[in-house]
LOMI-80659 format. One record per atom (N, C-alpha, C): residue in one letter; x, y, z. Coordinates in steps of 0.05 Angstrom, whole numbers, plus 5000, padded with zeros to 4 digits. Atoms other than C-alpha are relative to their C-alpha. Layout:
! LOMI-80659
aXYZ
...
END
This chain:
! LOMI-80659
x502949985000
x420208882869
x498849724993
x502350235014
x415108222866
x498750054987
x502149865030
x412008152813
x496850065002
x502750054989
x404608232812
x499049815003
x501750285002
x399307812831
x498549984983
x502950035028
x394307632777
x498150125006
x501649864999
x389307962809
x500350384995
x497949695005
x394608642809
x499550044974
x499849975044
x395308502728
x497249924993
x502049985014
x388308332716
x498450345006
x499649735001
x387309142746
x500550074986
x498449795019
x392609382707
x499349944974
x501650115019
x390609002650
x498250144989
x502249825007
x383809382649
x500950354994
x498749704997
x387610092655
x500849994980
x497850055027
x392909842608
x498350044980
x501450025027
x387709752560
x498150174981
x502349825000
x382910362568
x502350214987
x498249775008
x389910892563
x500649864970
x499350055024
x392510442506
x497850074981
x501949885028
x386810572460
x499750235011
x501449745009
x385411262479
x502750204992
x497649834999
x393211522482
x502149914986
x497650135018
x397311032441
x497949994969
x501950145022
x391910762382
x499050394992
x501349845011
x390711462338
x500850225009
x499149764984
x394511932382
x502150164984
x498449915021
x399312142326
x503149835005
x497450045003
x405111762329
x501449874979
x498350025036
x410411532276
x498449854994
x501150235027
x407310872253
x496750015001
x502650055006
x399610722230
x498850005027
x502049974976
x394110712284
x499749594995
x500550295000
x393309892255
x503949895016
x496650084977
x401709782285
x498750105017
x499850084974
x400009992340
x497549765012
x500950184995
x393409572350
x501949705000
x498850234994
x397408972327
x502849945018
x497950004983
x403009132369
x498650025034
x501950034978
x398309162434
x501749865016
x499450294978
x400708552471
x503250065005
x497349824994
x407808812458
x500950165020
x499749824978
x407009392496
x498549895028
x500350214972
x403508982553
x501749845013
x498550165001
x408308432553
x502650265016
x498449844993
x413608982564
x499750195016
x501149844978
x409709432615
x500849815023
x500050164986
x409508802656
x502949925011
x497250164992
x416508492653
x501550315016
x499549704988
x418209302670
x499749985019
x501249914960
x414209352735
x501549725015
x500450194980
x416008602762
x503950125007
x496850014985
x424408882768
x499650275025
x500349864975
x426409272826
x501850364994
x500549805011
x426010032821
x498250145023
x501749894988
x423510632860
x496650094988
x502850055011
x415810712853
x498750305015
x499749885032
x413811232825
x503050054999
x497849985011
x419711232782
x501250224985
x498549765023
x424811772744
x500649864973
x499950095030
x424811482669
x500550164977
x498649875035
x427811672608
x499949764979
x500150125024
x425711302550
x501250114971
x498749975026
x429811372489
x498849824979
x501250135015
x425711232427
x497150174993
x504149815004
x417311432406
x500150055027
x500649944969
x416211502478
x497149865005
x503050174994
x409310972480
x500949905026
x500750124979
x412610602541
x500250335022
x499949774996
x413911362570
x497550135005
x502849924986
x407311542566
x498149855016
x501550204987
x403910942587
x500749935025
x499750034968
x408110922656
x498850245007
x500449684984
x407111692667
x496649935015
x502550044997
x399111492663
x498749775018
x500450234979
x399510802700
x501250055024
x498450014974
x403910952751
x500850275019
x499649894986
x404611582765
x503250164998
x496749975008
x412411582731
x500250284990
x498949765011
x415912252725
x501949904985
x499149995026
x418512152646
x500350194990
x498849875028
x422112412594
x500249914977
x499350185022
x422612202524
x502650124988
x498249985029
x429312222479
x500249984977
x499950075031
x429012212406
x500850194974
x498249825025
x432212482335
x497950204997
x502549715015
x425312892315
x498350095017
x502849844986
x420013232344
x498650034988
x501850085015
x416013032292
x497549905015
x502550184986
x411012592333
x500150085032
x499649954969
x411412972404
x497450005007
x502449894989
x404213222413
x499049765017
x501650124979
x401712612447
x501350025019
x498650044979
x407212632489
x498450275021
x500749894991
x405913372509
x497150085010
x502849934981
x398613272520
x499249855021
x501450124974
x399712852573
x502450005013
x498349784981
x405913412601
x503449835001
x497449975005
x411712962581
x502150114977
x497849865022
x417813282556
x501749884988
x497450145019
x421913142501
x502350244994
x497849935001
x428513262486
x501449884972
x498250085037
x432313232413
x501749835013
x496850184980
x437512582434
x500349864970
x498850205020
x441312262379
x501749865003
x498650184983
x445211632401
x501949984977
x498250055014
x449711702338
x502550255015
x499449704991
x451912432375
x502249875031
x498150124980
x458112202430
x500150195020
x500349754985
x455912862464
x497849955014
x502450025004
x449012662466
x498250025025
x501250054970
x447912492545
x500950295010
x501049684986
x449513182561
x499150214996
x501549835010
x444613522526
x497249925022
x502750134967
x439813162597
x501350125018
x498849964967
x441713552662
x498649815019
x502350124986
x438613032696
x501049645003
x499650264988
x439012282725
x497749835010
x502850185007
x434011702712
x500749755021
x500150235001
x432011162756
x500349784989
x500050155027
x430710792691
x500250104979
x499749855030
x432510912619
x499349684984
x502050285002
x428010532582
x501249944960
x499150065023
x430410242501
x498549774993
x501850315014
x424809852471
x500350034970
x500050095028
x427009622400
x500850284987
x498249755005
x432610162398
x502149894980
x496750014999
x439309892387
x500649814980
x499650225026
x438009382323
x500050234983
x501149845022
x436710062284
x502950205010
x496149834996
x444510432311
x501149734978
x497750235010
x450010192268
x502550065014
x497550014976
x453910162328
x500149735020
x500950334981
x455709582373
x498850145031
x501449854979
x451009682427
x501950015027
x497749944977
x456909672487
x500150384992
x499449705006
x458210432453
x497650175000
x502049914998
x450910612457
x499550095030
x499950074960
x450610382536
x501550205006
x497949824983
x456410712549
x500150324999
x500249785008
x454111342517
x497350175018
x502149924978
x447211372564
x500849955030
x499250064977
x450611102624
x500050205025
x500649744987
x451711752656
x497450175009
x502849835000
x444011962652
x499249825023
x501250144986
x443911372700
x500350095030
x499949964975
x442111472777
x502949815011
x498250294976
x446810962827
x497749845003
x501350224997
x444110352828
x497950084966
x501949915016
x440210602761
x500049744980
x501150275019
x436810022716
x499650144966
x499749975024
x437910012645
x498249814989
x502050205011
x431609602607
x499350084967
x500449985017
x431509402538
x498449714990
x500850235018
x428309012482
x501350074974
x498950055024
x430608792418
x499649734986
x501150265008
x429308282367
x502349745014
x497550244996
x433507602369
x500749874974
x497650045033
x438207472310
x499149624993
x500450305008
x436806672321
x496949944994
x504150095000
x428706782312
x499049854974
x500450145007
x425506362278
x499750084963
x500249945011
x423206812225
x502950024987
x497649935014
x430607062202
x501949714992
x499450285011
x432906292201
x499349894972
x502650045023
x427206162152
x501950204973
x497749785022
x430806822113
x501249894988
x497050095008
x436506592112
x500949764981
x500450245008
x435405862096
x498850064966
x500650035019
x432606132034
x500450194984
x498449845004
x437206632022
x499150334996
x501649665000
x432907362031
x501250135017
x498849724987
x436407982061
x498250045031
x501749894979
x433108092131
x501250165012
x498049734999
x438408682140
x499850204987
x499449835014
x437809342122
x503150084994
x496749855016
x444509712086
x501449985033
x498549954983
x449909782141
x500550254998
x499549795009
x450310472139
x501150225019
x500749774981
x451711142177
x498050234986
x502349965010
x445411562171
x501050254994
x499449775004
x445212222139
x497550215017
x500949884974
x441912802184
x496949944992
x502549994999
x434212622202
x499249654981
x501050225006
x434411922163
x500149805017
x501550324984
x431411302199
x501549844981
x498750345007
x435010612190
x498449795003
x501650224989
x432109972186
x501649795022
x497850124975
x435009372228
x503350034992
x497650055005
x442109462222
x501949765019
x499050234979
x444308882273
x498149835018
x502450164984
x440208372308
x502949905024
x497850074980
x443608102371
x499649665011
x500450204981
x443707402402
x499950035021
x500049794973
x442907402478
x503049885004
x497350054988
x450607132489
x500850234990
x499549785023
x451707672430
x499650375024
x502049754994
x447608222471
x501649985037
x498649914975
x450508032546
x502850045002
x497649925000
x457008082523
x500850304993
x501249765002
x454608782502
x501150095029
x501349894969
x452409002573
x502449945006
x498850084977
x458108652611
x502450234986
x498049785004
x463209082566
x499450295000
x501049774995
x459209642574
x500750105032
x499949844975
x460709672650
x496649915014
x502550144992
x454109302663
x498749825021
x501050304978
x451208752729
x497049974973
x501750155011
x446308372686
x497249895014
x503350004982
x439208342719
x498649774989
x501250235011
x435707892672
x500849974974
x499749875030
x436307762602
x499049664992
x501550215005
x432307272572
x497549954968
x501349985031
x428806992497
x496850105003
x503250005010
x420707262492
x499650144979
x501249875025
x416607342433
x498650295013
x501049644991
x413407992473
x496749964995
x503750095010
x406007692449
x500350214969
x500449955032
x407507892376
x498649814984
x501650165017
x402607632330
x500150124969
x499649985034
x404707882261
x498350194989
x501749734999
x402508482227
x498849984959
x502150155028
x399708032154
x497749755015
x501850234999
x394307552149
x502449694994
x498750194999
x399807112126
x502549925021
x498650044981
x404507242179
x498749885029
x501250024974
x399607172236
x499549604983
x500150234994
x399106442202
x501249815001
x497250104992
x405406312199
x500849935032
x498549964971
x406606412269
x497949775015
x501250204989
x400706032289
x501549704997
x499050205012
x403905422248
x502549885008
x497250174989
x410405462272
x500050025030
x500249914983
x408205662344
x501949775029
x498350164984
x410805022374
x503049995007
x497250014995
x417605142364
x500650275015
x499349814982
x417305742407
x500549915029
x499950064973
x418105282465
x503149915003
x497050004995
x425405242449
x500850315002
x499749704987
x427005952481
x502050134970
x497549935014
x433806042431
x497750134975
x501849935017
x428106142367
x497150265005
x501449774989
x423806682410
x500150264978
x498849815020
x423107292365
x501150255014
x498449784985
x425707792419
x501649925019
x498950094976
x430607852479
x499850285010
x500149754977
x429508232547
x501650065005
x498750074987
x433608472580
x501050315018
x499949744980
x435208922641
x502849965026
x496949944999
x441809182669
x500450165027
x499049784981
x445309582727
x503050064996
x497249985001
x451109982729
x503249975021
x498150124985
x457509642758
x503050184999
x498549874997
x462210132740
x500550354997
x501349785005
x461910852746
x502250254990
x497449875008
x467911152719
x499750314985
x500849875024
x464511452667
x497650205001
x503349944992
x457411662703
x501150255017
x499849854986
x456512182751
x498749875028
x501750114978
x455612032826
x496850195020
END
């Protein structure tokens, strides 16, 4: 798929921005109604880099996770979605705009066949730092939900960002516990990935490598002091390796394991 033209994304743009405040911003989902405002550009940033890979249109999607990019294709595009996730705590926005969720727990080695079903895309935005698993065993565990030819698209922070350097350099924990979770508890990051770290992931997963590449995602920090931090150090974001996230989007090369 080409990507859009600017005039395409200054459209979508306006759409993007009308559903986001009325169906993401206050709609009940896990974090504050102020995360998600400051996360905005995030979910843009990642709608975008989404649409420009190649993919049937309207698409079959399965997002594993809240389900925000899940709802926001169903409404932009027209995408028949599903969401995956541990609770059913935060469903209702989903169901008031008719997507279904499904209980999926990626610690569960059973987990993909609790979906009768097969996704153009299976979508993992800022999944797989919060498994304490190496993400190759994650992949390999959704793999099967995937169509032929089916695209695998994630985000995740980046272990070399600028912020966790800073950490480190001054010796502060930016790791939660290493743990395995007990039933219904949330993890914080348990692994950050590099992108050599992260395509060596995918390629042992049984993976072709589509893109994979450092962006901050248009994060702007969710303090007054962070947002001036970032301004401050903003220059050094033009060395890609210091980016605070990595894209990155996948196909499956081996199918041993999938269904045809």
């Amino acid at each position: 798929m080409a990507a859009p033209s600017p005039r395409t994304l200054e459209g979508l743009r306006t759409r993007f921005d009308k559903i986001y405040d009325s169906y993401v911003i206050g709609a009940g989902f896990c974090e504050s109604d102020e995360y998600y405002r400051l996360e905005k550009e995030r979910y843009w940033r990642s709608v975008t880099l989404l649409r420009c890979l190649d993919f049937p249109v309207p698409a079959k999607i399965l997002e594993i996770g809240g389900g925000q990019m899940a709802l926001l294709c169903k409404l932009l595009f027209d995408d028949d979605c599903r969401v995956g996730d541990i609770s059913q705590q935060y469903v209702a926005p989903l169901r008031n705009v008719g997507i279904e969720h499904v209980n999926f727990n990626l610690m569960d080695p059973e987990a993909s066949k609790k979906i009768k079903d097969q996704f153009d895309v299976i979508v993992l935005l800022e999944v797989i730092e919060h498994i304490p698993l190496p993400a190759h065993v994650i992949i390999e565990r959704i793999k099967p939900l995937l169509k032929r030819n089916g695209l695998l698209f994630l985000t995740t922070p980046n272990l070399f960002r600028l912020r966790n350097l800073i950490r480190m350099a001054l010796g502060i924990e930016f790791l939660d516990r290493f743990t395995i979770p007990q039933s219904g508890e949330g993890l914080g990051h348990q692994l950050e990935y590099t992108a050599d770290h992260l395509r060596w992931q995918l390629v042992r997963a049984g993976m072709e490598i589509v893109t994979l590449s450092h962006d901050s995602l248009g994060r702007g920090g969710h303090s007054l002091r962070a947002r001036y931090a970032r301004k401050l150090l903003a220059p050094f974001n033009l060395r890609p390796i210091w980016r605070d996230g990595l894209v990155a989007a996948a196909r499956v090369i081996d199918r041993d394991n999938g269904h045809d």
